[in-house]
C-alpha distance (Angstrom), angle and dihedral (degrees) to the residues before:
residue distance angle dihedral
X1 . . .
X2 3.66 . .
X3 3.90 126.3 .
X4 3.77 103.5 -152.8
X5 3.84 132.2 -141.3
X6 3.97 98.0 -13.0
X7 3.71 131.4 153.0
X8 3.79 114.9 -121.1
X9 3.50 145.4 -142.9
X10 3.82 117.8 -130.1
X11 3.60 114.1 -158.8
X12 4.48 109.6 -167.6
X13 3.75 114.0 -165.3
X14 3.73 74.9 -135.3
X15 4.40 134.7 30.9
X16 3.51 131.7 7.1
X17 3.44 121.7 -26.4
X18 3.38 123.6 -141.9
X19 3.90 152.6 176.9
X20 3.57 126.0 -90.9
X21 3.65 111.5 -157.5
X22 4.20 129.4 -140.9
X23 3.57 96.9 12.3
X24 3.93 129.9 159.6
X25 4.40 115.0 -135.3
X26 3.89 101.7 -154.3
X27 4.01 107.6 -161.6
X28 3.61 129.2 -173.8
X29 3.95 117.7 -175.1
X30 3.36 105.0 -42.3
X31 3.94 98.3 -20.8
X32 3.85 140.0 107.2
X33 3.90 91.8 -142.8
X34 3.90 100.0 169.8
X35 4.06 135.2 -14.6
X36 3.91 100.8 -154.1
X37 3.83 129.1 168.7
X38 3.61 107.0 -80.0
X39 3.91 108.2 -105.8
X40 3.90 126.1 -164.9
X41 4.07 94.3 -110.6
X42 3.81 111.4 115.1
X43 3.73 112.3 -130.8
X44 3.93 106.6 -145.9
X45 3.80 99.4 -174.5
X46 3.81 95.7 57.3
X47 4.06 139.2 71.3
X48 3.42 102.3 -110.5
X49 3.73 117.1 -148.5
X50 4.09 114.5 -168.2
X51 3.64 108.7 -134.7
X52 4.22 98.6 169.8
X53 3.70 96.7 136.8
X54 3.12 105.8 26.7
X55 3.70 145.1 95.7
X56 4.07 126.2 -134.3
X57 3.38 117.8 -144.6
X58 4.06 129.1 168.8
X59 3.57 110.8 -88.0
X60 3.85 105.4 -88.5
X61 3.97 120.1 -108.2
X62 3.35 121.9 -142.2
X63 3.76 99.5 -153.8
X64 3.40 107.9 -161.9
X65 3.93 131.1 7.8
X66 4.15 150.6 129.9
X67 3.43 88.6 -117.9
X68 4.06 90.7 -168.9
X69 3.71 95.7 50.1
X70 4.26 79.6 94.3
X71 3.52 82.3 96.5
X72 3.72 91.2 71.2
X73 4.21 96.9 35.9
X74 3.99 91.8 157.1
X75 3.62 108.8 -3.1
X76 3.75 96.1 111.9
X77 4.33 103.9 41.8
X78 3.85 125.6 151.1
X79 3.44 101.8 22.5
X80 3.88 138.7 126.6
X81 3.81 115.4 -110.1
X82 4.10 89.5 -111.2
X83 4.07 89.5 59.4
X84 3.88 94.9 26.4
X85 4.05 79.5 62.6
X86 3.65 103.5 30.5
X87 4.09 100.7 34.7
X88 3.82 99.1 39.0
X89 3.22 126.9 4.9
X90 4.21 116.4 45.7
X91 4.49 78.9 34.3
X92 3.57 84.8 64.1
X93 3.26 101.7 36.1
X94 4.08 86.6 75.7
X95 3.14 82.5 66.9
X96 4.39 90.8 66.9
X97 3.68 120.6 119.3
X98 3.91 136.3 170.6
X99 3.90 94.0 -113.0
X100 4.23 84.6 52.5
X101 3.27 106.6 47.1
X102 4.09 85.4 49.5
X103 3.33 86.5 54.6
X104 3.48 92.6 51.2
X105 3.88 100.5 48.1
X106 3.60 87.8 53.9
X107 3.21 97.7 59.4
X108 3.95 93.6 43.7
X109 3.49 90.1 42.3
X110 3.77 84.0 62.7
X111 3.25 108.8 47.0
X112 4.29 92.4 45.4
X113 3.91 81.2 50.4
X114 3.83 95.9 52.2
X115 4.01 89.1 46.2
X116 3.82 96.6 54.2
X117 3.93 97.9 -97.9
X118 3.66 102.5 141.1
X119 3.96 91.1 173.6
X120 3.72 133.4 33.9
X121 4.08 122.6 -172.5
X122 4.15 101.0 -140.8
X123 3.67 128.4 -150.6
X124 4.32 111.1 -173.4
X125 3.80 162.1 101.0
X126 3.76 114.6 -74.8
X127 4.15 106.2 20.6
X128 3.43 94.3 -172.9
X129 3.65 101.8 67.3
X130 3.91 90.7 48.7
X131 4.10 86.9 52.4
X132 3.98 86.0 46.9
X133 3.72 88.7 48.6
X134 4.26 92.8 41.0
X135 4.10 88.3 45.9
X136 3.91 90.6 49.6
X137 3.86 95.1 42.5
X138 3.92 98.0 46.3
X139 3.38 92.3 -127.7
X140 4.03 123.6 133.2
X141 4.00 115.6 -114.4
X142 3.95 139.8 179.3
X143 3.48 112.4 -156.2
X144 3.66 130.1 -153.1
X145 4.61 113.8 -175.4
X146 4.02 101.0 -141.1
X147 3.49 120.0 -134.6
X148 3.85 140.1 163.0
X149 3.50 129.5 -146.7
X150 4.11 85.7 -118.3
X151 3.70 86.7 72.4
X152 4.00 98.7 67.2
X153 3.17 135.1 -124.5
X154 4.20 90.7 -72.8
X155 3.69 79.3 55.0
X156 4.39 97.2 49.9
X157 4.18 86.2 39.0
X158 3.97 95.1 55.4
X159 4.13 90.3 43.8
X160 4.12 86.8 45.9
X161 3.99 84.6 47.1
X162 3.92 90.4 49.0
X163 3.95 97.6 54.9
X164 3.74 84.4 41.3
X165 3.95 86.9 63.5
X166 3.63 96.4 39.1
X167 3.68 89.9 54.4
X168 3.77 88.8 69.4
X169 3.60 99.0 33.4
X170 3.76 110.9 90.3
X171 4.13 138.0 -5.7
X172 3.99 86.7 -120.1
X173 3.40 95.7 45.9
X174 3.76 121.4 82.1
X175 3.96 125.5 176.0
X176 3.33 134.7 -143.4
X177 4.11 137.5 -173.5
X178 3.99 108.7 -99.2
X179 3.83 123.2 -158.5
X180 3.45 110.8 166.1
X181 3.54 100.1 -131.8
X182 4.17 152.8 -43.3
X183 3.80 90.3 -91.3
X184 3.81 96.0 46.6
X185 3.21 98.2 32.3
X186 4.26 119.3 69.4
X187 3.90 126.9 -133.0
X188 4.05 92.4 -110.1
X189 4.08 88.4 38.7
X190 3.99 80.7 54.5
X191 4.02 98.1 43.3
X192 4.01 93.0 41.4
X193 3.85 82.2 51.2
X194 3.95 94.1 52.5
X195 3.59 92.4 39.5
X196 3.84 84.2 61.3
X197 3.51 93.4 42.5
X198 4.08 95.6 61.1
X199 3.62 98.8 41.2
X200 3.92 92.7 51.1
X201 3.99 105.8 32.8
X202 4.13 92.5 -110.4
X203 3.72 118.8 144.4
X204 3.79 117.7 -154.3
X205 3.52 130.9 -118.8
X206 3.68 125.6 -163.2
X207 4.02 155.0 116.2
X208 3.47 127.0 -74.2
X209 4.06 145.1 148.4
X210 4.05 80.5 5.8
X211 3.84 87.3 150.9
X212 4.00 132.4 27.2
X213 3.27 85.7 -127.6
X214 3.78 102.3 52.6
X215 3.73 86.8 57.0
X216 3.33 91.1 52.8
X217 3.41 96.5 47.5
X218 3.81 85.0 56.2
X219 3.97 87.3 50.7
X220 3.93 84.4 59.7
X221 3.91 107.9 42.5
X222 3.86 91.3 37.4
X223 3.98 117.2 9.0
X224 4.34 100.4 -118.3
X225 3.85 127.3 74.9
X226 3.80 118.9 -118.9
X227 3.61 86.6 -93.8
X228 3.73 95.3 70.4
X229 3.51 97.4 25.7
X230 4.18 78.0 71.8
X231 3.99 86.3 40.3
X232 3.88 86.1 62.8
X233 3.67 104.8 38.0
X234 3.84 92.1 54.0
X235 4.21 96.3 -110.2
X236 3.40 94.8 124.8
X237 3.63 96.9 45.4
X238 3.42 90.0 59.7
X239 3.88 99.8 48.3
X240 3.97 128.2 -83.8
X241 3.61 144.2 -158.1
X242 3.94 104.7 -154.6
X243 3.67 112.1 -154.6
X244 4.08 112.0 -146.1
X245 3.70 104.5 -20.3
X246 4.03 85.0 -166.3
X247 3.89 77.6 150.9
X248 3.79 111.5 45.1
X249 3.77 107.2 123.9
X250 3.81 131.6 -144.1
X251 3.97 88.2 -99.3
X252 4.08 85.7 56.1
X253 3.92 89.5 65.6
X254 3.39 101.5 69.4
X255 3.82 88.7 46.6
X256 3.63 96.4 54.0
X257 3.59 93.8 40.0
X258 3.70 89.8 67.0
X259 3.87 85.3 55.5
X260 3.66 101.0 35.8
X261 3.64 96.9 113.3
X262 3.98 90.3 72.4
X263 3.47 106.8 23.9
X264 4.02 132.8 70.9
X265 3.57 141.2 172.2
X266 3.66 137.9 -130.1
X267 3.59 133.3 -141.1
X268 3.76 128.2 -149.3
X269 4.14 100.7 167.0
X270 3.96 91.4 164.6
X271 3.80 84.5 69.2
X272 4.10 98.2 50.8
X273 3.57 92.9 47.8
X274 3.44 95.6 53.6
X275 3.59 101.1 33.4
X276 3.92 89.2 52.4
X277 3.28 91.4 -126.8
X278 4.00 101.5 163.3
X279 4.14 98.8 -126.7
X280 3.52 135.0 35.7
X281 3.95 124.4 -151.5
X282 3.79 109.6 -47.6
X283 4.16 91.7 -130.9
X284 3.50 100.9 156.3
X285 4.25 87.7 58.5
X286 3.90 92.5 44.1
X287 4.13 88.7 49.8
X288 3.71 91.0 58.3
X289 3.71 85.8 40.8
X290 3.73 85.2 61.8
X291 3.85 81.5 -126.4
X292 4.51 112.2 152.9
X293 3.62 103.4 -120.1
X294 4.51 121.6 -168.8
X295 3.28 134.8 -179.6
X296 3.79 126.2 -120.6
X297 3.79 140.7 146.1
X298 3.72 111.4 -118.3
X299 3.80 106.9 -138.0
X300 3.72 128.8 -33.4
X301 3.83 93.3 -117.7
X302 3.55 84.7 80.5
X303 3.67 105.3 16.0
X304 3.95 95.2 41.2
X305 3.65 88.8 -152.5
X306 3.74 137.0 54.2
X307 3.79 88.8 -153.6
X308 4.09 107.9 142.6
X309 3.55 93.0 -172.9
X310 3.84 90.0 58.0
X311 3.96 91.9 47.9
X312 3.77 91.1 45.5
X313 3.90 91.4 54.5
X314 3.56 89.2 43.6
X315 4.36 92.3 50.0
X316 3.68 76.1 62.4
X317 3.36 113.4 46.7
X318 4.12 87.9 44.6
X319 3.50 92.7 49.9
X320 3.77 94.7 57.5
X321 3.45 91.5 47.6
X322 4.39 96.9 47.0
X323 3.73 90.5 57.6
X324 4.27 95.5 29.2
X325 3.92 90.1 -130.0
X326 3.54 119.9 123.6
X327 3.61 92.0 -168.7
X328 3.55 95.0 65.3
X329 3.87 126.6 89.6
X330 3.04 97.0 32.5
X331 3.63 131.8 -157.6
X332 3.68 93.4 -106.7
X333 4.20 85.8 49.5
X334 3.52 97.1 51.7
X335 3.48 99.0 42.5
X336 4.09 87.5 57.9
X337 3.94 90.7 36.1
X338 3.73 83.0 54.8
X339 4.05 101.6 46.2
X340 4.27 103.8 14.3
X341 3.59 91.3 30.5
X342 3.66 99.1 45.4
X343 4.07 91.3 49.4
X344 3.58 87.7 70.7
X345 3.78 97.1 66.9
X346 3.61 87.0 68.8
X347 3.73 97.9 42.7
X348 3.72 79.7 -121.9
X349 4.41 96.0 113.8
X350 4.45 77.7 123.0
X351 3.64 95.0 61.2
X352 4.07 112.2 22.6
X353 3.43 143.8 37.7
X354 3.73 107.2 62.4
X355 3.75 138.5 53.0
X356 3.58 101.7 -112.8
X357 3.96 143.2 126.4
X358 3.56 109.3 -86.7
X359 3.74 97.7 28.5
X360 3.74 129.4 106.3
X361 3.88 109.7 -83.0
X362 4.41 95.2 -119.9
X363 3.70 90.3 139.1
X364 3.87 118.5 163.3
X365 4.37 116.1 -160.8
X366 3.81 110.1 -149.8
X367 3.68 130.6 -163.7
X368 3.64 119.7 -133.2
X369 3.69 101.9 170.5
X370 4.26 93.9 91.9
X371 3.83 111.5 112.3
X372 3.94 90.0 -107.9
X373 3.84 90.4 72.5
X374 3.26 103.3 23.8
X375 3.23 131.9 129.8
X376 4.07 93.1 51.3
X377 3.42 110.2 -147.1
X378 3.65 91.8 152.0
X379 4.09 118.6 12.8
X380 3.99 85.8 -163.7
X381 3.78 85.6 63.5
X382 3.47 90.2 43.6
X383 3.87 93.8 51.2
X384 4.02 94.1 47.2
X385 4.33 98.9 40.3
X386 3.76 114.7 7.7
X387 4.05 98.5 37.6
X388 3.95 113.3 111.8
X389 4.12 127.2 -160.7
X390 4.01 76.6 -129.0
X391 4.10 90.9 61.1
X392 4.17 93.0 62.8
X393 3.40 109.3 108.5
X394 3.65 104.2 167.1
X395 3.67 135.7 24.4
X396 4.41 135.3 -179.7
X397 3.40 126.8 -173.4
X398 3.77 112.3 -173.1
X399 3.69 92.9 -2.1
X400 4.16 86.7 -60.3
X401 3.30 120.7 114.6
X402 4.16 118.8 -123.2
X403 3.93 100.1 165.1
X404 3.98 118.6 38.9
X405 4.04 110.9 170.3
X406 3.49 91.1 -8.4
X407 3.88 96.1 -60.4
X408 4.24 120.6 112.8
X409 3.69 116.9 -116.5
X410 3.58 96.0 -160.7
X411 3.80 108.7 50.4
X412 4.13 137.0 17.6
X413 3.08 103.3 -100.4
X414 3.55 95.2 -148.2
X415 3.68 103.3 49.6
X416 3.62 85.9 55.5
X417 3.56 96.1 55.2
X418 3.97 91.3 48.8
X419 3.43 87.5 53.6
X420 3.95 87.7 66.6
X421 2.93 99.8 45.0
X422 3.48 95.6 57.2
X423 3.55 96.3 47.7
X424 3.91 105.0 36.3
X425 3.74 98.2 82.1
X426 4.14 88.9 56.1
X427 3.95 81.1 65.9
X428 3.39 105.2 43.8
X429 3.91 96.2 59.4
X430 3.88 125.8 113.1
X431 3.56 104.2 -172.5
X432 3.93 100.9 102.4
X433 3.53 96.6 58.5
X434 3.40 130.0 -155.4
X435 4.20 124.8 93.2
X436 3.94 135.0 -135.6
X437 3.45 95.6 -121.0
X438 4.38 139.6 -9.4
X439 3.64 120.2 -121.3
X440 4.01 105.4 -129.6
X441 4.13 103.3 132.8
């Protein structure tokens, strides 16, 4: 395959990135195996994909999410984090079952895949229908089996079983170990689960320091933060992704410096803001830290959108304002924070995250020529605050396309979303009572 005469997005591990224009992407299978300037020969043995006008970029990551929680896109809005938990969210989560959170994925998977994300890091109930739904959709997905220690030990062992079997499911799907959090989640629940994740390869994925006040809440009941209670129970020794770290202290960063070749964090900002939670991600700390950190969107139940662009704008914006300098995350930083940076939550910084030979061909072709980012003085600008899901024209994952003009390849679009609709209102209902867990850090 060979995308023709496109601009493209370099991504440094270090300095300003940039945009080269009128360059030819040669693929082959699943490979980036050159990016040359785009000559006026006509290949005959490849697919030729026309890319004058438009700008590749690496396939987006979303690196952390509940890509299911779709199915409740607005049904829990203006609440605090206690109620948004405790009123809404874990009481309709009893509500969860295979056929739903299928559902769910597909529809999520759909609407990352029409916005350029090529790879999204998942965090929920019943993995196996989000890898059915990320196998059928083309789209690239690392999948982390939730559990809480209120579930038992049959509970933990079926979860550890179920990223066991994902692990060998699919070459775009990747697996990862999944306790829900440090406050859910006990010391020898945590240890067992690093114990597993060093004899079999696993990283873990899971919550912690998400407020300041959760950690210290955990300074209260039991004298560390989150950060060292997964210093002391081995999690971090074995590789992490840290979802939110709103509440990782200045004493973390020496801790997770000594780990910060295997562990990363993710970033949802959308969610603090509108959550009120009082801090967003402390970036500027983990990036002297030498700590990865990515972008995602947690899930749409609290996001209402699984729109990377949006959360990478917003990583920006937030930044600027937590450490009142305008000169700091830059365009070039968030633009690498947002592709390099994000790669990490996967473990996949090898494969994704830039165009270049060698990597993975997830390649997204965006269209800057609509009046909200036009005129282009500066496409990096464009790509970090003008950009719109709506503007991705073009998308590859694994050198195969899954968007072309806007439209998926893999599924119909439409049956998908009446499948949602038929389905959502079975999650959203409160009359059986009950809940899978109680927020009380």
């Amino acid at each position: 395959m060979l995308i023709r005469n496109v601009a493209v997005l370099v991504v440094p591990e270090q300095g300003e990135c940039r945009v080269d224009e009128a360059q030819d992407i040669h693929i082959q299978d699943d490979r980036i195996t050159a990016i040359t300037p785009t000559t006026t020969s006509s290949p005959t043995d490849e697919e030729v994909i026309d890319g004058t006008g438009l700008v590749a970029v690496p396939g987006l990551v979303n690196s952390h999410t509940h890509s299911p929680m779709v199915m409740m896109r607005g049904a829990a809005e203006d609440l605090s984090i206690e109620d948004w938990f405790n009123q809404r969210i874990w009481p309709m989560e009893v509500n969860l079952t295979p056929e739903r959170v299928r559902v769910g994925a597909r529809l999520a998977c759909a609407e990352m895949l029409l916005a350029g994300v090529t790879t999204f890091v998942d965090h929920y109930f019943h993995a196996d229908q989000i890898a059915a739904a990320a196998i059928e959709s083309g789209i690239r997905a690392d999948l982390a089996p939730t559990y809480f220690s209120s579930a038992g030990a049959d509970g933990i062992n079926a979860a550890v079983d179920t990223t066991r079997e994902l692990s060998r499911l699919h070459p775009r799907i990747t697996a990862s170990l999944g306790p829900h959090a440090t406050y859910t989640v006990t010391d020898d629940d945590l240890k067992r689960t690093a114990d597993i994740a060093r004899a079999e390869g696993f990283r873990i994925h899971l919550h912690a320091a998400e407020t300041d006040d959760q950690t210290q809440a955990s300074l209260d009941n039991h004298g560390v933060t989150p950060v060292q209670v997964l210093e002391r129970t081995g999690v971090l020794d074995a590789g992490a992704l840290i979802a939110h770290g709103c509440g990782i202290r200045p004493g973390d960063l020496p801790i997770l410096e000594r780990y910060a070749d295997r562990t990363a964090v993710a970033s949802c900002p959308k969610v603090y803001l509108k959550l009120a939670m009082g801090e967003v991600t402390p970036i500027k700390g983990l990036r002297s830290a030498g700590v990865p950190v990515g972008v995602g969107t947690d899930g749409a139940a609290v996001h209402n959108t699984l729109d990377v662009w949006e959360a990478i704008r917003m990583v920006a914006l937030t930044q600027k304002q937590r450490e009142h300098d305008a000169e700091w995350m830059t365009l070039s930083d968030t633009l690498r924070l947002a592709t390099r940076g994000s790669a990490a939550a996967p473990g996949l910084t090898d494969q994704i995250g830039v165009v270049e030979p060698g990597r993975q061909a997830d390649i997204a072709l965006v269209d800057l020529s609509a009046p909200h980012n036009q005129p282009v003085h500066d496409p990096r600008a464009a790509l970090v605050y003008s950009v719109r899901a709506s503007d991705v024209v073009t998308v590859l994952v694994a050198g195969k396309v899954v968007v072309r003009d806007r439209q998926l390849t893999t599924m119909d679009l439409a049956e998908v979303l009446a499948d949602a609709k038929s389905l959502a209102h079975t999650l959203v209902d409160l009359s059986k009572g009950g809940a899978i867990q109680h927020y009380a850090p």
